[in-house]
C-alpha positions, -999 to +999 in steps of 0.1 A: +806+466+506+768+480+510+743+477+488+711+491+484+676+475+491+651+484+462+618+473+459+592+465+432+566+483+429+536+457+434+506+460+416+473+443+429+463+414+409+437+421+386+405+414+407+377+394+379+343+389+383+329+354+388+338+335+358+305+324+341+280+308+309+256+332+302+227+329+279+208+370+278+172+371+264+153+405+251+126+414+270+104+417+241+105+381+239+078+378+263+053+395+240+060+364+217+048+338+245+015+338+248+001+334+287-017+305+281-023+276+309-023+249+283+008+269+259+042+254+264+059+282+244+066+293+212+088+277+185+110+307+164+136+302+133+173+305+138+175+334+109+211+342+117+244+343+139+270+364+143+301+373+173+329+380+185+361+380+210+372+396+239+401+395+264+394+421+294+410+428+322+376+421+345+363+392+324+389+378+311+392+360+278+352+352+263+335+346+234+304+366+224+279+352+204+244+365+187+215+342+180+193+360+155+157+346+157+125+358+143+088+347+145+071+330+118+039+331+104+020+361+107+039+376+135+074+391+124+092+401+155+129+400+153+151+394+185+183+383+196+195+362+222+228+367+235+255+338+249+281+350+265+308+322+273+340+309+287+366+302+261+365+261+272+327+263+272+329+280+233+352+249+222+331+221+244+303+240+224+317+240+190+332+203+196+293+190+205+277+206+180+303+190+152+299+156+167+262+157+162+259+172+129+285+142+116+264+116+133+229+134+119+244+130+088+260+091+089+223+082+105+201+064+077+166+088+065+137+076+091+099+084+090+095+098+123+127+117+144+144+103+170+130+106+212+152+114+233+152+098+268+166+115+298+168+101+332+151+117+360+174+126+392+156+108+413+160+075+406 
Protein backbone atom coordinates (compact mmCIF):
# COMPACT_ATOMS: atom_id res chain seq x y z
CA UNK A 1 0.00 0.00 0.00
CA UNK A 2 1.64 3.55 -1.22
CA UNK A 3 0.81 6.64 -0.20
CA UNK A 4 1.42 9.88 -1.25
CA UNK A 5 3.83 12.58 0.30
CA UNK A 6 2.07 16.08 0.25
CA UNK A 7 3.38 19.02 1.63
CA UNK A 8 2.22 22.33 3.20
CA UNK A 9 2.64 25.10 1.69
CA UNK A 10 4.78 27.22 4.30
CA UNK A 11 4.35 30.71 4.68
CA UNK A 12 7.18 32.93 6.17
CA UNK A 13 6.48 34.17 9.52
CA UNK A 14 5.35 37.50 9.61
CA UNK A 15 8.66 39.55 9.93
CA UNK A 16 7.66 42.83 12.68
CA UNK A 17 9.54 45.70 13.30
CA UNK A 18 11.28 46.22 16.64
CA UNK A 19 8.70 46.30 19.13
CA UNK A 20 8.72 49.83 20.84
CA UNK A 21 7.20 53.05 23.35
CA UNK A 22 7.10 55.83 21.33
CA UNK A 23 6.28 59.31 22.34
CA UNK A 24 6.12 61.75 18.55
CA UNK A 25 6.35 65.56 19.00
CA UNK A 26 5.22 68.34 16.24
CA UNK A 27 7.91 70.21 14.96
CA UNK A 28 6.13 73.31 15.50
CA UNK A 29 6.61 72.75 19.04
CA UNK A 30 9.92 74.26 18.93
CA UNK A 31 8.58 77.71 17.96
CA UNK A 32 6.88 77.44 21.57
CA UNK A 33 10.35 77.04 23.38
CA UNK A 34 12.01 79.99 23.51
CA UNK A 35 16.14 79.66 23.04
CA UNK A 36 16.88 81.09 26.08
CA UNK A 37 20.18 80.12 28.20
CA UNK A 38 18.48 80.69 31.46
CA UNK A 39 14.66 79.08 29.95
CA UNK A 40 14.07 75.60 31.10
CA UNK A 41 11.01 75.21 28.81
CA UNK A 42 7.68 76.00 28.52
CA UNK A 43 4.67 74.79 30.61
CA UNK A 44 1.30 74.02 28.08
CA UNK A 45 -2.46 72.75 29.21
CA UNK A 46 -3.60 69.26 28.56
CA UNK A 47 -6.80 70.63 26.46
CA UNK A 48 -7.74 67.13 25.31
CA UNK A 49 -7.19 63.36 24.45
CA UNK A 50 -8.29 61.14 22.11
CA UNK A 51 -7.04 57.33 20.31
CA UNK A 52 -7.34 54.42 19.19
CA UNK A 53 -6.33 50.56 18.36
CA UNK A 54 -4.56 48.69 16.01
CA UNK A 55 -3.56 45.05 15.37
CA UNK A 56 -1.06 44.94 12.10
CA UNK A 57 0.59 42.54 10.66
CA UNK A 58 4.16 44.62 10.99
CA UNK A 59 3.47 46.19 14.35
CA UNK A 60 1.48 44.08 15.86
CA UNK A 61 -1.21 44.81 18.45
CA UNK A 62 -0.76 48.90 19.84
CA UNK A 63 -2.43 51.49 21.24
CA UNK A 64 -2.53 55.03 19.74
CA UNK A 65 -2.97 57.80 21.68
CA UNK A 66 -3.31 61.88 21.15
CA UNK A 67 -2.30 64.36 23.66
CA UNK A 68 -3.98 67.61 22.69
CA UNK A 69 -2.05 70.66 24.23
CA UNK A 70 -2.23 74.26 23.56
CA UNK A 71 -0.38 77.42 24.82
CA UNK A 72 -1.69 79.72 27.20
CA UNK A 73 -1.66 83.21 27.70
CA UNK A 74 -1.22 85.21 24.83
CA UNK A 75 0.13 82.66 22.52
CA UNK A 76 -2.57 80.12 21.16
CA UNK A 77 -0.68 77.45 19.33
CA UNK A 78 -2.36 74.15 19.28
CA UNK A 79 -0.29 70.89 18.96
CA UNK A 80 -0.44 67.32 19.46
CA UNK A 81 1.82 64.91 20.86
CA UNK A 82 1.53 61.48 19.78
CA UNK A 83 2.28 58.05 22.05
CA UNK A 84 2.38 55.28 20.43
CA UNK A 85 2.63 52.10 22.71
CA UNK A 86 2.79 48.37 23.43
CA UNK A 87 -0.43 46.88 24.65
CA UNK A 88 1.37 45.95 28.32
CA UNK A 89 2.97 49.46 28.33
CA UNK A 90 -1.01 51.06 27.63
CA UNK A 91 -2.28 48.88 30.82
CA UNK A 92 1.11 49.49 33.03
CA UNK A 93 0.09 53.15 31.97
CA UNK A 94 -3.46 53.19 32.69
CA UNK A 95 -2.80 50.93 36.00
CA UNK A 96 -0.17 53.96 37.30
CA UNK A 97 -2.02 56.68 36.50
CA UNK A 98 -5.26 55.13 38.50
CA UNK A 99 -3.08 54.37 41.44
CA UNK A 100 -1.97 57.94 41.73
CA UNK A 101 -5.10 59.74 41.10
CA UNK A 102 -6.75 57.39 44.20
CA UNK A 103 -3.89 58.24 46.38
CA UNK A 104 -4.05 62.20 45.21
CA UNK A 105 -7.35 62.01 46.29
CA UNK A 106 -7.03 59.92 49.92
CA UNK A 107 -3.97 62.54 50.66
CA UNK A 108 -5.17 65.32 53.17
CA UNK A 109 -5.33 69.32 51.36
CA UNK A 110 -1.59 70.76 52.12
CA UNK A 111 -0.20 74.43 51.58
CA UNK A 112 2.55 73.71 49.39
CA UNK A 113 2.73 70.35 46.81
CA UNK A 114 4.66 67.51 47.46
CA UNK A 115 8.82 67.25 46.23
CA UNK A 116 9.62 64.57 44.78
CA UNK A 117 13.08 63.05 45.39
CA UNK A 118 14.89 60.87 42.91
CA UNK A 119 18.11 59.12 43.45
CA UNK A 120 20.94 59.82 41.26
CA UNK A 121 22.65 56.74 39.50
CA UNK A 122 25.66 57.27 40.82
CA UNK A 123 25.51 56.67 44.20
Amino acid sequence: MSAEVTRRPTRLPAARLPRRNYMTFPTELRNAIPELPTYVGRTLELAGTHGHSSNTRFFGARVHLGLEIRETGKLKGRFTVRMDLEVEAARALARNLLELADRAEKLPESVLPPVTVRERKGK
